[in-house]
PAZAPA-4460 file (N, C-alpha, C; in steps of 0.05 Angstrom, whole numbers, plus 32768, in hexadecimal, padded with zeros to 4 digits):
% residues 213
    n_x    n_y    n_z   ca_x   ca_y   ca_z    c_x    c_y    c_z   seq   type   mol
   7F7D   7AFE   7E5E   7F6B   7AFE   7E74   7F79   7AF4   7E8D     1      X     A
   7F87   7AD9   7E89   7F93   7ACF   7E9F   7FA5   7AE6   7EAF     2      X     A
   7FBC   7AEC   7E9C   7FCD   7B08   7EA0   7FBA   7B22   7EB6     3      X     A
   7FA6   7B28   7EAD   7F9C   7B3D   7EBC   7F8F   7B35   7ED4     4      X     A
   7F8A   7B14   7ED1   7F7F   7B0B   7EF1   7F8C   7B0A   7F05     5      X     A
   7FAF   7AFD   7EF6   7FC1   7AFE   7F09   7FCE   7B21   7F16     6      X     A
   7FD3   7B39   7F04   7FD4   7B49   7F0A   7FCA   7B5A   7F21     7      X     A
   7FAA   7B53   7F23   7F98   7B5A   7F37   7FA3   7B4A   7F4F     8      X     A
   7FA7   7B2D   7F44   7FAF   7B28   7F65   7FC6   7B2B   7F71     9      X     A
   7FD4   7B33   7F64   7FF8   7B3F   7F69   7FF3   7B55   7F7C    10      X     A
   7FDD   7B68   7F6D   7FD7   7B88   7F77   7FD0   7B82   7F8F    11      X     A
   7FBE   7B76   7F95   7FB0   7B68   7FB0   7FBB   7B5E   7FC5    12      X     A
   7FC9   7B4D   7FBA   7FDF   7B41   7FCB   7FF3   7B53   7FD7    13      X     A
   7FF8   7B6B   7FBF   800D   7B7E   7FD3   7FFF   7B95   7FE3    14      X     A
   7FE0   7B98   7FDE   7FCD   7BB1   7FE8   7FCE   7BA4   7FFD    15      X     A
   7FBF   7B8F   8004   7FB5   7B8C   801E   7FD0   7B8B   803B    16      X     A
   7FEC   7B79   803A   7FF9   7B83   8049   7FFC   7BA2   8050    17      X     A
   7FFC   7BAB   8038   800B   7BCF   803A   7FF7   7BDA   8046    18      X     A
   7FD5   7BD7   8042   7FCE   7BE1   8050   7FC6   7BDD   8074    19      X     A
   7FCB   7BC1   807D   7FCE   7BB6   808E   7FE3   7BCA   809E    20      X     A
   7FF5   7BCD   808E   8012   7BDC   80A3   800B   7C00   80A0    21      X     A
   7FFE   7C02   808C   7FF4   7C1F   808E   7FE8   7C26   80B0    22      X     A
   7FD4   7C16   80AE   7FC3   7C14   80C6   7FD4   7C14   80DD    23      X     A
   7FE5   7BFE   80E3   7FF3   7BF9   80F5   8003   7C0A   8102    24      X     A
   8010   7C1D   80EE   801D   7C2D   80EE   8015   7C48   80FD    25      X     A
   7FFB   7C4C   80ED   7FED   7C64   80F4   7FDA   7C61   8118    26      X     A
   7FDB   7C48   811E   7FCA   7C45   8132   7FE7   7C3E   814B    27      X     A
   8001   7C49   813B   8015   7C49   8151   8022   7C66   815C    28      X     A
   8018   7C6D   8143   8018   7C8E   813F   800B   7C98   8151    29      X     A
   7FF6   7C9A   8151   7FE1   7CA1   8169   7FE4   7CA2   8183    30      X     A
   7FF0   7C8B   818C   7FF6   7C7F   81A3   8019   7C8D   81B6    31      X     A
   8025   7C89   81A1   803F   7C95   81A4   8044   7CAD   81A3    32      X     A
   8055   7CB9   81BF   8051   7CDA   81CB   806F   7CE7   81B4    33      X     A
   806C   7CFC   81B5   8085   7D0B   81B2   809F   7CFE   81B7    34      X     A
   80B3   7D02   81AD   80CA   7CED   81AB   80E2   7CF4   819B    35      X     A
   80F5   7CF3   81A7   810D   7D02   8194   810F   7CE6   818B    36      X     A
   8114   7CDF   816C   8110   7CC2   8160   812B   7CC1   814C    37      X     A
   8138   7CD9   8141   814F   7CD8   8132   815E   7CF6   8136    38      X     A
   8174   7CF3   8133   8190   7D0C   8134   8184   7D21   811F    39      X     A
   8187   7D37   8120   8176   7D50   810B   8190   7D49   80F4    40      X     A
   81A7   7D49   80F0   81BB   7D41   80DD   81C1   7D2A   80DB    41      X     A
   81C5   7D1C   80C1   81D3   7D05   80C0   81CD   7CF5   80AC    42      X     A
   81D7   7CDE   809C   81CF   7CCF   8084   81BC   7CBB   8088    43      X     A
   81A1   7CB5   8076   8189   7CA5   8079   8197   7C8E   805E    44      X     A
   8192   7C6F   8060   8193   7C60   8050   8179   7C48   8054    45      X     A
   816B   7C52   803E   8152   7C44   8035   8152   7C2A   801A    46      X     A
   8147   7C1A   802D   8143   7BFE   8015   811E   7C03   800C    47      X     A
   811E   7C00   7FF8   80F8   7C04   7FE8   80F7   7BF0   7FDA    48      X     A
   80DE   7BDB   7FE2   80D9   7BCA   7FCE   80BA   7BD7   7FC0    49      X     A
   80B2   7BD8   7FAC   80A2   7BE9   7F9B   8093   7BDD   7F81    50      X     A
   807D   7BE6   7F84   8073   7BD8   7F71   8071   7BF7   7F59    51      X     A
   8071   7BE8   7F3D   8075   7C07   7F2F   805E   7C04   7F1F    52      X     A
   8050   7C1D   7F0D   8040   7C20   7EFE   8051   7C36   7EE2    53      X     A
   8050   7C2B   7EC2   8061   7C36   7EB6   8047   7C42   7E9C    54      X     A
   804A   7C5E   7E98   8032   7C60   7E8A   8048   7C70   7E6D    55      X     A
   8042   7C5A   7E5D   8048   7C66   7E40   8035   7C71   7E34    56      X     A
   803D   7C7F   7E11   8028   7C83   7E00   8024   7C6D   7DEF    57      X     A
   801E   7C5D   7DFC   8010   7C3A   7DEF   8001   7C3A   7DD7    58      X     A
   8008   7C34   7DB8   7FF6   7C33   7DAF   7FDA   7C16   7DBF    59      X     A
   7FCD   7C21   7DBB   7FB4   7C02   7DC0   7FB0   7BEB   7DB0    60      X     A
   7FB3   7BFA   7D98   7FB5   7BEC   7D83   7FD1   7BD2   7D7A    61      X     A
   7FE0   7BDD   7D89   7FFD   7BCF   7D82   800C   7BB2   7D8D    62      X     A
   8014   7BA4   7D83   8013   7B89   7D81   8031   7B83   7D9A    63      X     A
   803F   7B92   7DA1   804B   7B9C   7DB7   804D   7BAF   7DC9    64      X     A
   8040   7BAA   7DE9   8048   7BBE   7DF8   8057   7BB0   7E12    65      X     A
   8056   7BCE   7E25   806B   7BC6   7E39   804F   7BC4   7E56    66      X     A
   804E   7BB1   7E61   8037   7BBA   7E72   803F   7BC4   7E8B    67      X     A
   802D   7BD2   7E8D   8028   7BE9   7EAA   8032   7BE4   7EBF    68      X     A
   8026   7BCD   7EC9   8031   7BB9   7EE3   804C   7BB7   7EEB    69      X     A
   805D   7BBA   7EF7   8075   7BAA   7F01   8080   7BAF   7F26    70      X     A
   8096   7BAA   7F2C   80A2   7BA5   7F41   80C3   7BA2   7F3D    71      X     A
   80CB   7BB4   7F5A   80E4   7BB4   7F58   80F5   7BC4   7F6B    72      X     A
   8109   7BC3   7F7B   811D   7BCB   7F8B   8128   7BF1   7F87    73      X     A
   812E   7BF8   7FA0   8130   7C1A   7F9B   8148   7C1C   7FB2    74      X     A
   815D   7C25   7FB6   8170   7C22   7FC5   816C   7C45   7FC1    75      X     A
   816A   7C4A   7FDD   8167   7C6D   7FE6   8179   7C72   7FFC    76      X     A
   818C   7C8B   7FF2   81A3   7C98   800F   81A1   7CB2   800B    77      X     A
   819E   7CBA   8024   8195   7CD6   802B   81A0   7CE5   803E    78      X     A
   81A3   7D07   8040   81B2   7D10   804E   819A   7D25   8064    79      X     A
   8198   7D1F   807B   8184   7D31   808C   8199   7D50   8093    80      X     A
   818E   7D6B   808A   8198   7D76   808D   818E   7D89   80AF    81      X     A
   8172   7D85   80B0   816E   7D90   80C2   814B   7D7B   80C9    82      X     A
   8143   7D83   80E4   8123   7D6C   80E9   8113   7D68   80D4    83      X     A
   810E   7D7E   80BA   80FF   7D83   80A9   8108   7D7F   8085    84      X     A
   8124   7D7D   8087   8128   7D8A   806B   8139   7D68   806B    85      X     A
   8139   7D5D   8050   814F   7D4B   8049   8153   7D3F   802C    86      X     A
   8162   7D3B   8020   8172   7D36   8003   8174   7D18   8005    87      X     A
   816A   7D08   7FE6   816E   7CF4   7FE1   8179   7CEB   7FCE    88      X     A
   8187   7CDD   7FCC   8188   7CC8   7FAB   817D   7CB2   7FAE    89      X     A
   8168   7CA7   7F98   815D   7C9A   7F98   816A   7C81   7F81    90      X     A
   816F   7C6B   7F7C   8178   7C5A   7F71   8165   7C3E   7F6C    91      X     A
   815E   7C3B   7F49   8146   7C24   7F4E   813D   7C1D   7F37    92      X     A
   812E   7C04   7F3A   8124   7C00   7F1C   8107   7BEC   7F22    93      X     A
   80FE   7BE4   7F0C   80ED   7BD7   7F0E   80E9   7BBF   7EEF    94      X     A
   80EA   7BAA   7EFE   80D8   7B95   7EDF   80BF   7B97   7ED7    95      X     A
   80BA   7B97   7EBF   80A1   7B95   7EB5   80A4   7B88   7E9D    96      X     A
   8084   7B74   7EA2   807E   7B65   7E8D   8080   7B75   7E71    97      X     A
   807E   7B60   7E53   8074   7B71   7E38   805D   7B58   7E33    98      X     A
   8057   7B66   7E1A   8041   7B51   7E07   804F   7B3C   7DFF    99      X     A
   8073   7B32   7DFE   8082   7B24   7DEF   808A   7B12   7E09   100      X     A
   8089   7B02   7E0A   8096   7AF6   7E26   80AD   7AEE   7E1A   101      X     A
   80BF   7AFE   7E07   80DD   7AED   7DF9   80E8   7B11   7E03   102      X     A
   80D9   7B2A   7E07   80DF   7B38   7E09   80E6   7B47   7E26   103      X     A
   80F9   7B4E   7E39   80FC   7B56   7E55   80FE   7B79   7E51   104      X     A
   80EB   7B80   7E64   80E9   7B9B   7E67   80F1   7BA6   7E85   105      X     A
   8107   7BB9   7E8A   8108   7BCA   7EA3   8111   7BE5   7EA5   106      X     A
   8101   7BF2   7EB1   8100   7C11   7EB7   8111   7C13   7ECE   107      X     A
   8128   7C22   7ED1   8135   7C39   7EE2   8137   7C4D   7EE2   108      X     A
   813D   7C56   7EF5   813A   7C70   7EFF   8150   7C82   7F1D   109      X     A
   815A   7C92   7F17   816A   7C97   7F23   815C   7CB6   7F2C   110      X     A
   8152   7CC1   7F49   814E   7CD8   7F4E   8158   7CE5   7F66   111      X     A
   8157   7CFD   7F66   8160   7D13   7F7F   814B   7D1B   7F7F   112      X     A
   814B   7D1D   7F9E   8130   7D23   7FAA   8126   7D36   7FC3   113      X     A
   8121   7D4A   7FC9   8123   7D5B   7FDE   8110   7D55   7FEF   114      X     A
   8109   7D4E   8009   80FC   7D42   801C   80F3   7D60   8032   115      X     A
   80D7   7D61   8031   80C7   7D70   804C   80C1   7D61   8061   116      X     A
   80BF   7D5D   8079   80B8   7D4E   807F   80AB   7D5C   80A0   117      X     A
   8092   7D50   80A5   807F   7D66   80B7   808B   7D52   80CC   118      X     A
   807D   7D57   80E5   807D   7D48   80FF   809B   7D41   810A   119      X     A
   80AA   7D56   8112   80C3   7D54   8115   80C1   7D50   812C   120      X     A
   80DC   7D37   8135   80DC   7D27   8157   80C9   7D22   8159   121      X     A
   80B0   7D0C   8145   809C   7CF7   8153   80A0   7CDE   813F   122      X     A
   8099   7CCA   8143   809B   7CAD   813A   8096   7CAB   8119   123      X     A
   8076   7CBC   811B   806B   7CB2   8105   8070   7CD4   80EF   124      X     A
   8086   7CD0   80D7   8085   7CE3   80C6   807D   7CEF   80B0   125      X     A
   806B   7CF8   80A3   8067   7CF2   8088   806C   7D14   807F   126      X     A
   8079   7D0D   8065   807E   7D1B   8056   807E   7D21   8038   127      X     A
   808D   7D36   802F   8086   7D39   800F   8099   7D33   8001   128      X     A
   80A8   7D38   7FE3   80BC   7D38   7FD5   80B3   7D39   7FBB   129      X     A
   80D7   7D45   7FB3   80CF   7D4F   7F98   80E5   7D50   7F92   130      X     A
   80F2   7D50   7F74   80FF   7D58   7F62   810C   7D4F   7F48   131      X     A
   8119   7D45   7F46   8129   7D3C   7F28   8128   7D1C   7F23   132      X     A
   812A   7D11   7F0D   812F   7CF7   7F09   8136   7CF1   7EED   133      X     A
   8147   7CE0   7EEC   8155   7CCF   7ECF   8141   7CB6   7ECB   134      X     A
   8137   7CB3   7EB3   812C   7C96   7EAE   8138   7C88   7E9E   135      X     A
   8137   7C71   7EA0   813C   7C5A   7E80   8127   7C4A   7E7F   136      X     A
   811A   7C3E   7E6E   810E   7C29   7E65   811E   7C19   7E53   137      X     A
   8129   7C01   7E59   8138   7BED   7E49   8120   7BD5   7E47   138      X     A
   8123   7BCA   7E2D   8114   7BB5   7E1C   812A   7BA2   7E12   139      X     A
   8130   7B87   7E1E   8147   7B77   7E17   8136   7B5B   7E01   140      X     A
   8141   7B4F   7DEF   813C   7B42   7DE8   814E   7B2D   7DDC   141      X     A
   8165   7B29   7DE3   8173   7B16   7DEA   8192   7B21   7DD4   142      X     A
   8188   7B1F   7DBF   81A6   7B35   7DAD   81A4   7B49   7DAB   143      X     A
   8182   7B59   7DB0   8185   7B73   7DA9   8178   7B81   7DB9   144      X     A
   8178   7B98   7DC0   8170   7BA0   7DD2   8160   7BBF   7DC9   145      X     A
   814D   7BD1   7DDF   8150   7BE8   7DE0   814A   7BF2   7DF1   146      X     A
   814B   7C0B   7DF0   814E   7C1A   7E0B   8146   7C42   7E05   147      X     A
   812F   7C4B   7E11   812A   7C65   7E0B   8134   7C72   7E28   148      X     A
   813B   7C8D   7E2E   8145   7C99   7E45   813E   7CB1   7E4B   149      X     A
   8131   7CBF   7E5A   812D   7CE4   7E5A   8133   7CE8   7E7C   150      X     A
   812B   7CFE   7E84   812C   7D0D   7E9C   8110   7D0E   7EA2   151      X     A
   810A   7D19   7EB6   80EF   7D20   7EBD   80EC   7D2B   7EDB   152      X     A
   80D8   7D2C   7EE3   80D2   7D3B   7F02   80B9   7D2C   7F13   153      X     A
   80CE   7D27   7F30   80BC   7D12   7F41   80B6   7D17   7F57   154      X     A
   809D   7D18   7F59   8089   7D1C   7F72   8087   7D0B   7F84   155      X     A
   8079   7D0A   7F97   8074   7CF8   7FA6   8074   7CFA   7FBE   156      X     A
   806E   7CEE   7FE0   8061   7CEE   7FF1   8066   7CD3   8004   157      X     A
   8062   7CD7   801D   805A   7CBA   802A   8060   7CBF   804B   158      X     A
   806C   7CAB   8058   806E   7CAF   8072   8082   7C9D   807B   159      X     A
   8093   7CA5   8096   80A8   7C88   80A1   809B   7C8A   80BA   160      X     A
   809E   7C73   80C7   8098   7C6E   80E4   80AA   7C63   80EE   161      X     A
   80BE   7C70   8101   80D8   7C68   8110   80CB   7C52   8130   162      X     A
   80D6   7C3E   812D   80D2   7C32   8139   80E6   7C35   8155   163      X     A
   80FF   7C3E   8149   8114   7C47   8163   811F   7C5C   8158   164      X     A
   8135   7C6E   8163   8145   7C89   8158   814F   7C7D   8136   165      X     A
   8152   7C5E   8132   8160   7C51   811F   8155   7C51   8103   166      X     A
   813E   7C45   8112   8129   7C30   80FB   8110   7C3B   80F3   167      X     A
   810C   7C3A   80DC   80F4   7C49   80D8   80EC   7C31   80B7   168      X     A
   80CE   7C37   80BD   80C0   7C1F   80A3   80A1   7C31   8098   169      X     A
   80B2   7C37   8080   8098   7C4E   806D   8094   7C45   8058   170      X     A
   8079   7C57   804B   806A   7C4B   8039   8074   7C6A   8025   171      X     A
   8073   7C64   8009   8085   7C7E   7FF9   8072   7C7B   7FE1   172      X     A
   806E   7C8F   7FD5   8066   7C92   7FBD   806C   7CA8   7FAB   173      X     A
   8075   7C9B   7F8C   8086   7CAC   7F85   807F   7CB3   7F67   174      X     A
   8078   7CCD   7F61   806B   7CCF   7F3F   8081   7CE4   7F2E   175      X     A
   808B   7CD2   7F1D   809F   7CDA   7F07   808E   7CE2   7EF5   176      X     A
   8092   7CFE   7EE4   8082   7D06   7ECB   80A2   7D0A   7EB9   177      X     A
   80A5   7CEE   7EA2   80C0   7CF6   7E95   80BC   7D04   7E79   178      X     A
   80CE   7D05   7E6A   80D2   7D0F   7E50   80E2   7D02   7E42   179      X     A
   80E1   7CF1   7E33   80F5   7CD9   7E28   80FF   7CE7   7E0D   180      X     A
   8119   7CE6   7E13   8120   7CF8   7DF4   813A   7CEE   7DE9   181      X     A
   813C   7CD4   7DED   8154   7CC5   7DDE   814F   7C9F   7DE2   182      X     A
   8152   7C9D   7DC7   8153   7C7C   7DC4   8165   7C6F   7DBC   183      X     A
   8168   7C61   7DC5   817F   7C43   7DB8   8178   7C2F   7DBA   184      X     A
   817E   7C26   7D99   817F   7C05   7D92   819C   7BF5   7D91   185      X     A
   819C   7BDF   7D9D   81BB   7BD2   7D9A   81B2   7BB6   7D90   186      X     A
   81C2   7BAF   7D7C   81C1   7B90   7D73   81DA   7B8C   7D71   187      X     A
   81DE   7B6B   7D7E   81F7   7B66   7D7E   8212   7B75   7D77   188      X     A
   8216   7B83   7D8B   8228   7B96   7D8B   8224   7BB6   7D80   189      X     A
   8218   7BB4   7D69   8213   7BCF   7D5E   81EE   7BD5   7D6C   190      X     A
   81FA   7BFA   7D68   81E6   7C08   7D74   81E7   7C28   7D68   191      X     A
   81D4   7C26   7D6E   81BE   7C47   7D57   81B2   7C4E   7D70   192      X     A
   81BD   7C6C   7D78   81A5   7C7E   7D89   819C   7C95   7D7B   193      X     A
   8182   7C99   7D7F   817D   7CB3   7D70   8167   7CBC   7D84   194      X     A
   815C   7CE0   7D78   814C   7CE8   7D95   812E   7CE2   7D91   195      X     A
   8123   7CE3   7DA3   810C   7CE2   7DA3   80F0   7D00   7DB0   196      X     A
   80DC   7CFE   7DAF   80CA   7D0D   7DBE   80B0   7CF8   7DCE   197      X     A
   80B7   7CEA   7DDD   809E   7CDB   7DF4   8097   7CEF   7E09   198      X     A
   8080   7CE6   7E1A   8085   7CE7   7E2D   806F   7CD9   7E3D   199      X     A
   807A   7CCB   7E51   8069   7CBC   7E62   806D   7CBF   7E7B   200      X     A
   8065   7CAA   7E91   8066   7CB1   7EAE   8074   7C93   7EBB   201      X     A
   8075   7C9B   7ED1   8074   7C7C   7EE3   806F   7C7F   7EF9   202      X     A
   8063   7C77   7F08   8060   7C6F   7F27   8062   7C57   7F3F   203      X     A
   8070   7C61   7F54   807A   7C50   7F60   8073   7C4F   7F84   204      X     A
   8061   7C36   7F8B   805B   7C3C   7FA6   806C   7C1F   7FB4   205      X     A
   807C   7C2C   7FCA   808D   7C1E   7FD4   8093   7C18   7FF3   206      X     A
   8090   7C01   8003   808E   7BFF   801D   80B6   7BFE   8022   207      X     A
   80BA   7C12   802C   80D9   7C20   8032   80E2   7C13   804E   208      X     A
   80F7   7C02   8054   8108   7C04   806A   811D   7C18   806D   209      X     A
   811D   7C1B   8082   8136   7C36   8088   8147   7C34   80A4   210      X     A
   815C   7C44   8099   816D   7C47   80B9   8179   7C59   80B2   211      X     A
   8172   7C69   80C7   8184   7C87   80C7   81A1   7C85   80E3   212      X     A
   81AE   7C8E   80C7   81CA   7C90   80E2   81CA   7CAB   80EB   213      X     A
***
């Protein structure tokens, strides 16, 4: 019970800024005319701090799981090929609690990402994306460890607001649907992988700093 009181106020604690700067954002948008704000070519490098949501096939029943909740760092570099079109790699992970507090759980994820993006030469941008991603889920437990891994395909959406031609500060959201099809166990030194059939999700909403060169 304690666990889920504190959870709620974590969520809270990170809703209410984000949506504070949503607003802010959007009520600068409005205000702010037409504007050449970045070069149509050139490399974008994005810092995301993110809170994640990790959806397994949980039994309910089961005396270990991994919970849903977590947070964690996304290091994004990107190439603008033209006002509209641009390519990402996305780089990142996240911690999450388990039922075992002797047990450490974190999800990464490594994706390429193709970027639409409407409102070309004005402040406020929002756009779409899509495409590929690598996952891991690692479970450490001090000599032994494991770790399941698949591919999958990621969606997602949001907006930047350039503050000068440089700087820009967006809100991202990002939905991985994976397919986990290989496991490994390691104990002190030795390790067994064999394949698997999962499949679960994760989601990730993230307030992004940026600077485009």
């Amino acid at each position: 019970m304690f666990g889920q009181r504190q959870s709620r106020l974590n969520r809270k604690a990170i809703l209410i800024p984000t949506v504070a700067i949503i607003l802010l954002c959007a009520v600068f948008a409005t205000v702010t005319a037409a504007e050449t704000i970045e070069d149509d070519k050139g490399f974008y490098l994005g810092l995301k701090f993110a809170g994640s949501s990790l959806h397994m096939e949980n039994d309910p029943d089961a005396e270990f799981f991994v919970k849903d909740d977590g947070g964690g760092v996304h290091l994004d570099i990107g190439y603008r090929f033209n006002p509209t079109f641009m390519l990402e790699l996305s780089v990142g992970g996240a911690n999450h609690e388990t039922s075992d507090q002797a047990i450490d759980a974190r999800f990464e994820a490594v994706q390429i990402l193709g970027y639409y993006r409407f409102s070309p030469q004005r402040a406020f941008r929002p756009y779409l994306k899509g495409g590929f991603s690598g996952n891991s889920l690692h479970l450490d437990a001090g000599p032994s460890s494991w770790r399941v891994k698949g591919g999958g395909i990621a969606l997602g959406g949001g907006f930047r607001y350039f503050f000068s031609p440089h700087f820009s500060l967006g809100l991202d959201l990002t939905h991985s649907i994976i397919q986990y099809d290989d496991a490994e166990i390691a104990i002190q030194g030795f390790s067994y992988e064999w394949e698997i059939e999962e499949q679960g999700s994760a989601t990730a909403l993230g307030l992004q700093f940026g600077y485009s060169f």
